[in-house]
Each structure stands twice: as C-alpha cells, then as structure tokens.
N, C-alpha and C positions, 0 to 999 in steps of 0.2 A: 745342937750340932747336927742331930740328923735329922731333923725338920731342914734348916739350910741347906742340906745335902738335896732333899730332893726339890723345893723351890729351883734349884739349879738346873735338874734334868726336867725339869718341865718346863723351865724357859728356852732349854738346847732342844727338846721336842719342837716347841710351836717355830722355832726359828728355822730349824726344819723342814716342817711344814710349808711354811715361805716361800721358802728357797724352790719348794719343785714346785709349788703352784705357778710360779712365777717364770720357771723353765718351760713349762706347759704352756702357758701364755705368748711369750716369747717366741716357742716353736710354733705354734698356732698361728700365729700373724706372719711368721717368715712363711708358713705353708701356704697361707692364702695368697701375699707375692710374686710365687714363685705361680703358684697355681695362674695365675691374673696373666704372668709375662707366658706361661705356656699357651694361653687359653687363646692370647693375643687379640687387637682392633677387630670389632664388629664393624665390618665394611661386607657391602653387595657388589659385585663386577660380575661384567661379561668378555663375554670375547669380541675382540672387533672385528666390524663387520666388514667384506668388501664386494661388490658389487656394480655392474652399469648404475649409474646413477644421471637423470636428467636434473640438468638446473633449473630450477625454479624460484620464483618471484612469488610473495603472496604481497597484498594490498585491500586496503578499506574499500568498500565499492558499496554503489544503490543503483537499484535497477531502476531504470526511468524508459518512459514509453519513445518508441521509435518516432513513430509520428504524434504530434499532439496540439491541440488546437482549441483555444478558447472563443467560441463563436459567440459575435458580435451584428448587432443589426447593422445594415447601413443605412436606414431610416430612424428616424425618432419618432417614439408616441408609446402610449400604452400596450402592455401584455393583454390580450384579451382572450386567446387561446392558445395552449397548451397541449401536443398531441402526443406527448412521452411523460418520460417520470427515470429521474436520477437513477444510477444503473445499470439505463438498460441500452442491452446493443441495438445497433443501428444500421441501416446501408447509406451508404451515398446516397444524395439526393431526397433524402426522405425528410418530411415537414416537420419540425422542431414547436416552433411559436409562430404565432400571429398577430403584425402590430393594429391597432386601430388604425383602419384603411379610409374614414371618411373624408378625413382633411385630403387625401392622397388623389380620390376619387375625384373632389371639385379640381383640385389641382387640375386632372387629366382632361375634365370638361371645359375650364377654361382654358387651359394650351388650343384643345382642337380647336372655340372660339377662336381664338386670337391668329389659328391657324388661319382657318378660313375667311376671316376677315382678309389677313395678309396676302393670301391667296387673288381674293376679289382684287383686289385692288390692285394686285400686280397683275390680272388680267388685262384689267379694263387701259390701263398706261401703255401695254403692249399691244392692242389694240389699235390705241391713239397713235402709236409709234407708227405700224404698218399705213396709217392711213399718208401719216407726215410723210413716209416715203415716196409715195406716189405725187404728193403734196413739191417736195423739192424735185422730184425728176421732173415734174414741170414748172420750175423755180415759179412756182405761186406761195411758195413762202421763203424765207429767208434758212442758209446752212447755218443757223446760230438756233433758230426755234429749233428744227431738227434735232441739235447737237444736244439741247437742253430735254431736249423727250425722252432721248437717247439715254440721260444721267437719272432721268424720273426712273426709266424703268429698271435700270442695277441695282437704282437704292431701293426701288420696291421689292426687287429679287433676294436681295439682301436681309431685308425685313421677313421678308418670308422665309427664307432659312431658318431664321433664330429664332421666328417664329416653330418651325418647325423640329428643331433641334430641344426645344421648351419643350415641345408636344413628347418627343421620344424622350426625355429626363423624367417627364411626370410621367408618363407608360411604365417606366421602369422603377419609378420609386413606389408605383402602385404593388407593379411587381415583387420589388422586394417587403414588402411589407409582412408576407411569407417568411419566414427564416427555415431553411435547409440545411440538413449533414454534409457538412462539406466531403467528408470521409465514412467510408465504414472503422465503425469500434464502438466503444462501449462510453457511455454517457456516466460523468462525474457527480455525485448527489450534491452538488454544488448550485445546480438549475434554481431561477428564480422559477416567484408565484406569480400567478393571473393578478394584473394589477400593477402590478411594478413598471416604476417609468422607465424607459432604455433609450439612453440618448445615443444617435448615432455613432458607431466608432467607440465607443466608449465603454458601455456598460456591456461585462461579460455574461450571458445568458445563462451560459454551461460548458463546461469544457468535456472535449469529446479527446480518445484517443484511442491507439494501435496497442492491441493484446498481444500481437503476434510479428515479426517477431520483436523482440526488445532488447535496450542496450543494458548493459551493466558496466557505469563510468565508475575513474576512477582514478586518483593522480598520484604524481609519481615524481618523486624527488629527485632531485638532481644527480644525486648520490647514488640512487637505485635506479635512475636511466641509463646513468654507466654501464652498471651490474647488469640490467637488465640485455643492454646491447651487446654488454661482453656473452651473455650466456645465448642469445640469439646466431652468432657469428662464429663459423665454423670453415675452419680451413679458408680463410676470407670472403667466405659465401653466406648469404644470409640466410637462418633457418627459421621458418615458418612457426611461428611460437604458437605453441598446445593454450588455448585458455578453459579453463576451470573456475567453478564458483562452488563454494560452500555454502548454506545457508544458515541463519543465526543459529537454529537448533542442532547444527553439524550433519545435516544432509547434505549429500551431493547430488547437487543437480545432474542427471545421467546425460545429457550433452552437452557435447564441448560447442565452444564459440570460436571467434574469430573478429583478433581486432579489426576495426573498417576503419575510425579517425583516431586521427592525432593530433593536440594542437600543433601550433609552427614555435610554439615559444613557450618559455616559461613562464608563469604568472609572477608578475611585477610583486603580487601584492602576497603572496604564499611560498613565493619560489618552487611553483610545483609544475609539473606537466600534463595535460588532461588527456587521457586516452578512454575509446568507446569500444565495448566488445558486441558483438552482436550474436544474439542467441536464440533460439529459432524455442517458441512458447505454444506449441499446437495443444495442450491442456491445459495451459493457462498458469500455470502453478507458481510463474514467475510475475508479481504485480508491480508494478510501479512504487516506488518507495521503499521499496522493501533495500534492506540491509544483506550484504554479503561479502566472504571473502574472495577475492579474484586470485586466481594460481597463473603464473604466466610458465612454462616449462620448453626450454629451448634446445639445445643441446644436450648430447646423453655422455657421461664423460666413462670410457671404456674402466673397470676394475679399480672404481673410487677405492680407495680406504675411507671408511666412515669413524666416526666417533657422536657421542651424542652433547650437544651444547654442554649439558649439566655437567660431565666429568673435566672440562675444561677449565683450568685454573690460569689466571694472569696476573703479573708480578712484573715491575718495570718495565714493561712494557714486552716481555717474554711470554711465551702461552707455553704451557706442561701441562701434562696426564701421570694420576698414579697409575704406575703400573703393580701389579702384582707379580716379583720375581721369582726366577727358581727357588730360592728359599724362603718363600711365600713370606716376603716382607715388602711394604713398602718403598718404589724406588721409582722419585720424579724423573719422570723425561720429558726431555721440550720437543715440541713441536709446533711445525709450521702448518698454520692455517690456511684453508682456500673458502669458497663459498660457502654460505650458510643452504641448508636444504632441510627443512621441514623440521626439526628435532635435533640434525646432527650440523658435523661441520666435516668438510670434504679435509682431509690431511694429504697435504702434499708431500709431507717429508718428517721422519721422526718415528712412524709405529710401521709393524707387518702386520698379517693376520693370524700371525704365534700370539700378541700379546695379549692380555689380560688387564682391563681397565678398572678403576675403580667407578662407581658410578651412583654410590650411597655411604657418607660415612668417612665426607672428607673433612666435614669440621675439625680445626684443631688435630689432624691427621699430618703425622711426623715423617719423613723420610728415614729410614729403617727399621721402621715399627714390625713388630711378627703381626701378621693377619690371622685372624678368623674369618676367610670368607665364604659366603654364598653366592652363588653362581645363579644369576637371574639373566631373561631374555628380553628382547627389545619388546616383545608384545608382555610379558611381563609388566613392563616399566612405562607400557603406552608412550612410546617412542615411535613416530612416524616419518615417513620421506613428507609427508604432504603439509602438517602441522605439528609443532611443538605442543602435544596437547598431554605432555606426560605430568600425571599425577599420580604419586606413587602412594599407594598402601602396603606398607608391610606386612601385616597383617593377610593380605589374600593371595602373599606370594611364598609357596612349596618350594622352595630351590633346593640344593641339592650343599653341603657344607665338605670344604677341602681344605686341606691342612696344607 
C-alpha cells in the first residue's frame, strides 16, 4: 500500500515537471514573435531627392576618325620602295611608296616619239597648205586640191593632240608612280611590304587618318529620338544639347562635344538613326575604335523630385514606392513617372521631399509591415544623374537605424 502511495507522487512530480518545461517553451517562442514583429522588415531608405535636374540621353557609341582614307595607287606594278612604316604620323604630301617606274618611263619616251613624229607631220602638211594658197589665188590649181590640203592638215592637228594628250597621261602615270599622304595623320599598321603587287584603284597600301578631332557615332532609336527631342526643346525653342562620353573603364572624357550630323532617316534595316558628335582629341586619348557611352543632356527641369530606378515597383500597369510612414511601417504609393536620368526617375506626381523611400529590402515586402530601417545616401547606394551604376554592398554602409 505504501509503496503505491508513493509510485503515485512520483508520477504527479514528473507530470509536473512537464507542464512548466513546457510553459517555458511556449513563452519562449511567443517571446521571440513578439520580439520579431517589434524588431520589424530590415529595409534601407532614403530621402527623396529634389533638385534642377538636366535630361539626359545615354547610348552605345565608337569613336571613329573624322577624316580617314585608304590610299590607293592610280598606277599598277610593283612596291619597290617604302619610305614609312605603320603608325606613324605623317604630313600632306609626303611620299608613302614607290611603284616600279620602268614600264612608266618607256611609256613617256614613246608618247614624246609619237609626239613628235605627229608634230613633223603636221608641219610639213601646213606648209604645203600655205603654198596651195598662193597656188589657188592664182587658180594654178583647182578650189578642191586646196579644199583637200585643207582636211590633210585638221586631221594631222588632230593626230597631234592625241598624240600629245598620250604624252601628258604617260608624264603623269610616271608621276604617280610616287604614292603621297593625301592628308596629315597617323598611318594604320595595315601598310603592305616591298614587293607586293598594287593594281591600280584597287589595292589598299595603307590607310591613313585624323587624330584630332574625332567623331563618337552612335544611333538612336526611334523611341529615344522622341525622348531625346522632347528633352532638347524648351518653351518651343531648341536647346543646344551638352554631349558627354564615358569611357569603357568609366572615365570621363573632360570635354564635351557637339553634335555636327544626323542621318535624314531611319535605317531601313535597324530602325535606328545615326548621329556624329564631334570631339576635339589635342592628346590623343581618344582612338578610333574605341567603345564609349555617349550622354546627350538637354534641358535642366527646375526642382525635379527624384527617386532612384530600384525603389520603383510596377504592377498592372501602375508604378508605386514604398514609402516609409509616420508609424514607421510600410505604405505603397503610386506614382507617376517622367523621364529616366541616370539612376533615378523624374516623378511628376505622387511623393514630396517629406517622404521616405524604400530602396533595399523590397522582396516579398508587405504593405503595413513595422520597419527596421537604415537610412542610407545616394552616394552610399552609388546612385548617379549621369549612370545607373549602383551596386550596393551592405556590408560598407554605416547608416544610421530609426524606429
């Protein structure tokens, strides 16, 4: 009996026991909960910016040489001399190659031949003419012999031009036998060797061009001609548009350009439209081929409100911003978009410069969530007017945490 007895209190012990471990547990998990919804979403925001802001245009571009020119003989025959080497700069006028001149030479000696034979001959007929004239003013011959001396010596005149006109074609083929810099610039290492056959018109020697200054093309969608003429045009007048280049390693080239052409049309075959900026290269820095962004910046639009591309969410065809509210929770607002510029988007209507955006930490980001946020800056977040070039690490951003 009293063994039973205490089997009994030592099972109401461990049951016990249970019961608050189990309270324990239960409060523990409802702690952390609660703790979770106070702690509230790990989101980053700023403030929005507002600011003159210019519109600008970026686009794919290659710098290509102003002037440029693949010199070509106008004679054919052998390379035989050589008085450069790929590279290197040049002035007008200065001697390139040299074809084999022999064939060129007899050339010249038999024109002069052929001249002066034609020559002779159309003396001696004009000669015979003057005599004929005296000849018929005292009708001792007939006005038909006359008439016929007459024809001898046009066609001998004749002969003699072409003969002579031969003469000047071989002078000049002698001539060019020379090849000359049609331009001052700088010689492409593309130059043939001594030796190489170059048929006239044909065969490119070496291509010469302009260092200084140089275009950066670059085309432009139908879509963003719009854009681009909208942001050019001001109060109906046209404003003279800023151009800027970036280069691949995100240098900026320290002077601006200016466009000079435009095509007249669209390309049939790209739908695109070609435009050239012109850019003044006095250190050279800018080479032909070379890869770059082109910035077009038109009009300056007085106290933008900004936002940045990334806090901008789209949903049926609606655009919204988390905002960060007085009760530091989450609360969508729509707004209306205007131009894209470098990183953000111009907001016509929808924020002030009171609110509070999100801008890290909208995954799966609820409308009336409690926030935890950190307050981070546009250079923080590598956010630009000029380029979207934001890549964020959280890791090398101190911000500052508000409830």
């Amino acid at each position: 009996m009293f063994l039973s007895k205490n089997k009994k209190t030592k099972a109401l012990l461990i049951g016990l026991s249970l019961a608050v471990s189990a309270s324990f547990v239960v409060a523990g998990c409802g702690n952390k909960q609660q703790q979770a919804q106070t702690q509230g979403a790990q989101v980053k925001a700023m403030q929005v910016i507002q600011q003159d802001t210019p519109l600008t245009s970026e686009f794919a571009g290659q710098i290509v040489g102003k002037d440029e020119v693949k010199v070509q003989s106008k004679v054919s025959g052998n390379v035989v001399e050589k008085y450069v080497k790929g590279g290197q700069w040049v002035e007008a006028g200065q001697p390139l190659y040299r074809i084999d001149d022999r064939q060129y030479k007899s050339a010249v000696w038999q024109a002069q031949a052929n001249f002066a034979q034609s020559q002779a001959t159309l003396s001696n007929a004009q000669n015979d003419l003057g005599r004929y004239e005296q000849l018929v003013a005292s009708n001792a011959i007939s006005r038909q012999t006359y008439d016929n001396q007459l024809s001898t010596v046009n066609a001998y005149q004749a002969a003699a031009d072409a003969a002579h006109a031969q003469l000047i074609k071989a002078q000049q083929d002698l001539v060019d036998t020379t090849i000359y810099a049609p331009m001052s610039g700088q010689l492409a290492v593309d130059d043939v060797a001594v030796g190489t056959f170059a048929s006239a018109g044909t065969t490119a020697l070496v291509t010469i061009g302009s260092a200084n200054p140089v275009y950066a093309k670059f085309n432009v969608s139908e879509t963003d001609y719009i854009t681009y003429m909208n942001a050019i045009m001001q109060g109906g007048n046209q404003v003279k548009p800023i151009v800027n280049i970036t280069l691949t390693d995100g240098t900026e080239y320290p002077l601006e350009g200016e466009i000079v052409e435009q095509d007249r049309a669209l390309s049939d075959s790209t739908g695109t439209l070609t435009f050239k900026a012109l850019f003044e290269n006095p250190n050279g820095m800018l080479m032909p081929g070379m890869f770059a962004r082109v910035r077009l910046s038109g009009q300056t639009i007085p106290n933008a409100i900004l936002v940045p591309q990334r806090a901008v969410q789209q949903l049926l065809g609606k655009s919204f911003v988390m905002v960060v509210n007085g009760d530091g929770k989450s609360e969508a607002r729509p707004v209306t978009l205007g131009n894209k510029v470098g990183s953000y988007y111009i907001i016509k209507d929808g924020l002030t410069t009171a609110d509070v955006i999100v801008v890290e930490g909208l995954s799966n980001l609820q409308e009336g969530v409690p926030l935890n946020v950190t307050m981070v800056t546009a250079d923080d977040m590598g956010f630009s007017l000029i380029t979207d070039t934001s890549k964020f690490d959280s890791n090398k951003v101190a911000g500052s945490s508000t409830k």
